[in-house]
C-alpha positions in Angstrom: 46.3 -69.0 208.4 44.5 -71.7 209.8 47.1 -74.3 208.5 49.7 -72.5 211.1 47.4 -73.0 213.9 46.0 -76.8 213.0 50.1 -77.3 213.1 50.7 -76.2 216.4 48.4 -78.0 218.0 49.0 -80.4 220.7 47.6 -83.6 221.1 44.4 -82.9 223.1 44.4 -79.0 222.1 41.7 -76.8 220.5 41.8 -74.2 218.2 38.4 -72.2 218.4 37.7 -70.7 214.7 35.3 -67.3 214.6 33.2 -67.8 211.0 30.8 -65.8 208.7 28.8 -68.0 206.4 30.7 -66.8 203.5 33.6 -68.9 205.0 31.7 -71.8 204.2 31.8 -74.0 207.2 31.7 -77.5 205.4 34.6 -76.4 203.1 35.9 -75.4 206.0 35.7 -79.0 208.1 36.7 -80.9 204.6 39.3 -78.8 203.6 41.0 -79.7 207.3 40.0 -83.7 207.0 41.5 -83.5 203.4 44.5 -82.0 204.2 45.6 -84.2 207.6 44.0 -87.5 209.2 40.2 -87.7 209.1 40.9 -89.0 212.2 43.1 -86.7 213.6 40.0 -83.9 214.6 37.4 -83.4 216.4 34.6 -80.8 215.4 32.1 -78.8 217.3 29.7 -76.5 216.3 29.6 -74.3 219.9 27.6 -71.0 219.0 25.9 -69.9 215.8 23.8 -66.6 216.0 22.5 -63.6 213.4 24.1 -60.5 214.1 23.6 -57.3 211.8 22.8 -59.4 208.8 25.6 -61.9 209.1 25.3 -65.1 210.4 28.1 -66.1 212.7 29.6 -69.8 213.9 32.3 -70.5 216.2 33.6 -74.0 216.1 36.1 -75.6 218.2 38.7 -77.8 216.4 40.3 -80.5 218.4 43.0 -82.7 218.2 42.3 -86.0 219.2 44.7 -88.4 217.6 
């Protein structure tokens, strides 16, 4: 799913990505470097909070190359 969306992006877009922990965020950010240009993205960590025993992230994801 996020594959489809990392695809469609156009130069200088962002795709904003709602996490839990369990999504692992670092596999997360590698598994997108691995997969297209290192280069290629931008990452931002914009909110991370505790709600009902879950701890949330949203990172933006930018193309910049």
């Amino acid at each position: 799913m996020i594959d489809s969306g990392i695809e469609l992006l156009a130069l200088g877009g962002s795709l904003y990505l709602f996490l839990i922990f369990e999504n692992n965020l670092e596999s997360i950010i590698k598994g997108i470097n691995s997969k297209y240009n290192k280069k290629e993205f931008k990452f931002e960590l914009l909110a991370t909070q505790r709600k009902y025993n879950e701890l949330q992230y949203v990172l933006k994801c930018k193309r910049v190359n």
